[in-house]
N, C-alpha and C positions, 0 to 999 in steps of 0.2 A: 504494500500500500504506500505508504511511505506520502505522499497527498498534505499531510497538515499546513505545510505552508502553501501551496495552493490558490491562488486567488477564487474566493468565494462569489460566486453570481446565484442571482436568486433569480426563477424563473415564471412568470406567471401565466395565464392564458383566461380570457373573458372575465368571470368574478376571480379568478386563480391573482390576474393582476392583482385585487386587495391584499389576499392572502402574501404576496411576493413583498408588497412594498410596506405591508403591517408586521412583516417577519424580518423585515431589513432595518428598519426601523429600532424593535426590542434588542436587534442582537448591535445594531450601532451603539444603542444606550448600553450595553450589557460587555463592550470595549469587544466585539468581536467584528475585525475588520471586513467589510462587505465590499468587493471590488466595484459589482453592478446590480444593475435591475434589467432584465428583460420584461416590457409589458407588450405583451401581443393583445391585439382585438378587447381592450377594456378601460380604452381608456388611459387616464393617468390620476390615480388616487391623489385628491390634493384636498376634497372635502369641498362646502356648497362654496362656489364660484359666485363672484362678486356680481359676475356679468353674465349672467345664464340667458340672458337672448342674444348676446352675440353668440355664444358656443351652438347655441338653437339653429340661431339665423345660416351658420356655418355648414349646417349640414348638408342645407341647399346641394350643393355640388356633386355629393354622394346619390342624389337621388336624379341631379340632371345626367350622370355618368349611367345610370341604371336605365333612363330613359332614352337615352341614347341606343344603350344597348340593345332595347326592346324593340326599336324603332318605332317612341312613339312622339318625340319632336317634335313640335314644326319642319318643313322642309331646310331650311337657311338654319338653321342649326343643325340639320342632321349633315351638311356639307363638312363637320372639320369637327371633333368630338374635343381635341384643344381649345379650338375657339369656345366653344360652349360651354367649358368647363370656369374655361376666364372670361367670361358672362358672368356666369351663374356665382363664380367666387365674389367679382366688385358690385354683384348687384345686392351679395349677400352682405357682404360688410359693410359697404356704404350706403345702402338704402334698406334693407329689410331688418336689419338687424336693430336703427335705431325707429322702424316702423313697429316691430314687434315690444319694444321696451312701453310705447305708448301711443297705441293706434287709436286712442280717444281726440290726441293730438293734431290728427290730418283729419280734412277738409272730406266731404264726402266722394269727390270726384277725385282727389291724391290717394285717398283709400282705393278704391275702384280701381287706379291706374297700377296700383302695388299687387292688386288680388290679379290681375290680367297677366301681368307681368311674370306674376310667383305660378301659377296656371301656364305659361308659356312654356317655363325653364322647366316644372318638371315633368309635362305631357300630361298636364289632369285638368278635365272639364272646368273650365272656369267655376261650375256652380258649387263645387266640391271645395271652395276658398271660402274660410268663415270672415266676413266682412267685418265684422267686428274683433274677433281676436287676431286676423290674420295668420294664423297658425294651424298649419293640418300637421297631426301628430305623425308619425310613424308608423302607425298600426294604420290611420287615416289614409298616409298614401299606397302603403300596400293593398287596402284592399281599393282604393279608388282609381290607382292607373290603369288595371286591365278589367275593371267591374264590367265594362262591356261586352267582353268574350266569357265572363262567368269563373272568374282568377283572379287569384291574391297571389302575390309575392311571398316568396320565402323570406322569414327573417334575418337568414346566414347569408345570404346569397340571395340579392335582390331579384338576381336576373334569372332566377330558378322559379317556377310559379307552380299551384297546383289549384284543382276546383274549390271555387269560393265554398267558404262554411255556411249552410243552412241550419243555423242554430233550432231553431223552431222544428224544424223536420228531424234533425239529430234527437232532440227533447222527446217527438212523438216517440222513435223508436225504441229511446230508453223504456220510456215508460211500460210500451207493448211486450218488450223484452222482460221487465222487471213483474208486470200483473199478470198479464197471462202466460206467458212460457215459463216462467219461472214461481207463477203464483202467491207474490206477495201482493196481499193486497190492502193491506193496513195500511195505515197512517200516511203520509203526502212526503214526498221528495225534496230538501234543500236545495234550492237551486231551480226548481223547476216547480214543482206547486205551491211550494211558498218560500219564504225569504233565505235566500243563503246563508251559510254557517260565515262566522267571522273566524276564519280560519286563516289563521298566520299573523292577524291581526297584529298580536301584541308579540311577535318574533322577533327578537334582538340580534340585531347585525354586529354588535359593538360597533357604532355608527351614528352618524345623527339621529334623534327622535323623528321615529316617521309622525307623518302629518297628513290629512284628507288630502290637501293638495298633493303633495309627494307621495300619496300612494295612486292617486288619479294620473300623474307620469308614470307611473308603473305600468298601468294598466295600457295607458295608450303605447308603450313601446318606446317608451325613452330609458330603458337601464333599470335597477333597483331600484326600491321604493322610498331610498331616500342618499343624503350624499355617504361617501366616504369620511373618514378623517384625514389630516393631513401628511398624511404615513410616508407619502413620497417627498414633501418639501424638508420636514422634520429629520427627514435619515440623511437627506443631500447635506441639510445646513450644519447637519453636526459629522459628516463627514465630506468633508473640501474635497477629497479623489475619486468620490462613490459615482461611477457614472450612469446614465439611464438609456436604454434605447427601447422606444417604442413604433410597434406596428401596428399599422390597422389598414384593413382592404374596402375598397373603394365604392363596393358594391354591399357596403352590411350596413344593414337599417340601424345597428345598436351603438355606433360609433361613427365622427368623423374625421374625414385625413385634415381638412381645411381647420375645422375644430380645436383641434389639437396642436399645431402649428400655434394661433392664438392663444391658445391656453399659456403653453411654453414662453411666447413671446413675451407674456406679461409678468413671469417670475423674477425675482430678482437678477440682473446679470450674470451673476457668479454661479448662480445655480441652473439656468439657461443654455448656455455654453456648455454644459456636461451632459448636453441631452444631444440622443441621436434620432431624425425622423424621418418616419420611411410610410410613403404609401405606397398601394403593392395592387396589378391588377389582381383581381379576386374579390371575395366573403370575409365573412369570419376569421377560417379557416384556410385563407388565402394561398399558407404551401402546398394545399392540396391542389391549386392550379397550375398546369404542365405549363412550363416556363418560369411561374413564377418560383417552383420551388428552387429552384437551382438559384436563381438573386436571392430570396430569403434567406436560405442556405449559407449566401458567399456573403452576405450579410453579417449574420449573425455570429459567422468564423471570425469576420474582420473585428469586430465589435469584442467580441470576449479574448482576443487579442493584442487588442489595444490598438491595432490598426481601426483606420478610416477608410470605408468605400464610398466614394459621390459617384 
């Protein structure tokens, strides 16, 4: 074995990232040297973020990339998928992002021109833009880009689709399943003949206190049901050499590449500069795309390394 000196890298992947960067964290307070953090597809644990509609507004791009890929465009956008992507980013940052901070703000026809606009980039029926918050969730666009062919989106992998869910029709068959083939016929079903169970409710992340609101992003497809702590800034700042590099692919409803980019850019310098970032075509699980594994790959070699790949 012989390893003890070893530079140590902690590895995470989707909520694994938390786990990666709240374990890098104890063992930096506890004097045990952590060289890195790998955070693949989750993010960067930093805890609730000062500016949660720009990181929102952000995601834009991830989903014009996806509609792209669908071919569901406009034509002049579907001409050059760069171009569209750098649309979709200065439209996200310099206009949508301080439209969604306070769309009470704009004028009824500025609102209009923003809903049109946000309807353009990502391929979804203007009528599918909520005029008043300006904000269609994640779970919103997945099931709103292909509703017309009777398809939702996959979560991992936008550009993966499968038959939209008839919840109503799923519910009869339970039911049929549950009374007569199987003969129970007492009492009524949580969830379907009367009120669901609060189930998870009160389940501790060691994490911020979830909240209605922060469980209502849950539900719509934005991530956990409430933020992280600041497990990633905390372990950097008490260790000056600890470095990070994160992934996320370009195509997952649960993460974004542009996002993430701002996030980093607004950390303090010193801890900024020790971050490596990489958007990857793909999901989620972005190595599993032929080509991309091998960059992920030469990536991640270079990185635990100590080398730099651009």
């Amino acid at each position: 074995t012989k390893r003890e000196a070893a530079p140590l890298f902690l590895i995470g992947e989707s909520f694994g990232t938390w786990r990666a960067a709240g374990a890098a964290e104890k063992l930096v307070e506890h004097g045990v040297p952590v060289a890195g953090m790998v955070l693949v597809s989750g993010g960067i644990p930093l805890g609730d973020m000062p500016d949660r509609n720009r990181t929102r507004a952000l995601t834009l791009p991830n989903r014009t990339a996806t509609a792209f890929a669908l071919g569901k465009l406009p034509a002049e956008l579907e001409k050059s998928r760069a171009a569209a992507l750098l649309q979709s980013q200065d439209f996200a940052d310099q206009v949508y992002a301080p439209a969604l901070a306070d769309p009470t703000a704009l004028d009824a026809g500025k609102r209009e021109e923003v809903a049109l606009e946000l309807a353009r980039l990502q391929g979804l029926d203007p009528k599918l833009i909520d005029r008043t918050t300006l904000w269609v969730s994640p779970r919103d666009f997945r099931k709103g880009l292909l509703a017309s062919e009777g398809k939702t989106l996959d979560i991992f992998d936008m550009r993966k689709t499968a038959p939209s869910v008839d919840a109503a029709a799923d519910e009869k068959l339970a039911l049929e399943w549950f009374r007569k083939r199987l003969g129970y016929v007492g009492g009524s079903y949580a969830g379907i003949e009367s009120a669901a169970l609060p189930v998870g409710e009160n389940w501790a992340y060691d994490q911020s206190p979830i909240t209605r609101e922060s469980l209502a992003r849950a539900m719509a497809g934005e991530g956990p049901p409430s933020a992280s702590r600041p497990w990633t800034l905390t372990a950097m700042q008490k260790a000056p050499k600890l470095r990070t590099f994160v992934a996320t692919g370009i195509y997952d409803s649960l993460n974004g590449c542009a996002s993430n980019l701002v996030t980093v850019a607004a950390l303090p310098p010193e801890v900024a500069e020790r971050f490596t970032m990489r958007c990857y075509e793909g999901g989620h699980m972005m190595y599993e795309e032929p080509g991309t594994d091998v960059v992920f790959n030469s990536d991640i070699a270079a990185f635990l390394s100590g080398g730099k790949r651009e």
